[in-house]
C-alpha positions, -999 to +999 in steps of 0.1 A: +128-347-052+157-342-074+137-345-110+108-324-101+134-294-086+154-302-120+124-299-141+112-264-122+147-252-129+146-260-166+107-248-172+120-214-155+147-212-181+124-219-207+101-195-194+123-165-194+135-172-226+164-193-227+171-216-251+204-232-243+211-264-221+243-278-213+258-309-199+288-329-199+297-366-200+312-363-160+280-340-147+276-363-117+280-395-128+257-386-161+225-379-136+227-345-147+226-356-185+195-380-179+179-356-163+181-332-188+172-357-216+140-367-191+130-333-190+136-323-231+113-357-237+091-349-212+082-313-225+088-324-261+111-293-266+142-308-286+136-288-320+132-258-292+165-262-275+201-257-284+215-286-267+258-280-258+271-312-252+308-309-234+332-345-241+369-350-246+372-357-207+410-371-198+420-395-197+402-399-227+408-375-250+417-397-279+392-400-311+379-436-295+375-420-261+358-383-277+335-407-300+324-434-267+319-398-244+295-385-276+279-417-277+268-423-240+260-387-236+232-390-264+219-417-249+214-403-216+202-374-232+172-392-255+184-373-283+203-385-316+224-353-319+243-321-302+238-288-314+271-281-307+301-305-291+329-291-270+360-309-267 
């Protein structure tokens, strides 16, 4: 199943002593993203994590389109911030 490899993949990461995730607004579809934010609530590892959050995708890259991408993307994610936002 697609979660549980997911989750295996991030508690490795963990494990070994990562600390940064990071996504993107087009990451399949946002599967990838909702995933991720699963897995963050899940473990309860959001103060733990530095969560990169990648936007700005064309044909959007206006300030509407860049603040919409931010939006969604932290909603997939369960989270009410990025640590850091790449445009």
């Amino acid at each position: 199943h697609s979660c549980s490899r997911a989750a295996a993949v991030c508690d490795d990461w963990i494990e070994r002593g990562g600390s940064a995730l990071a996504t993107a607004y087009v990451y399949a579809g946002g599967w990838q993203e909702k995933l991720l934010g699963q897995w963050i609530e899940s473990r309860g590892v959001r103060s733990e994590v530095v969560l990169i959050v990648k936007g700005a995708h064309t044909p959007h890259c206006n300030p509407r389109g860049l603040t919409d991408q931010l939006l969604v993307s932290l909603d997939r994610l369960k989270t009410s911030h990025a640590d850091i936002y790449i445009m």
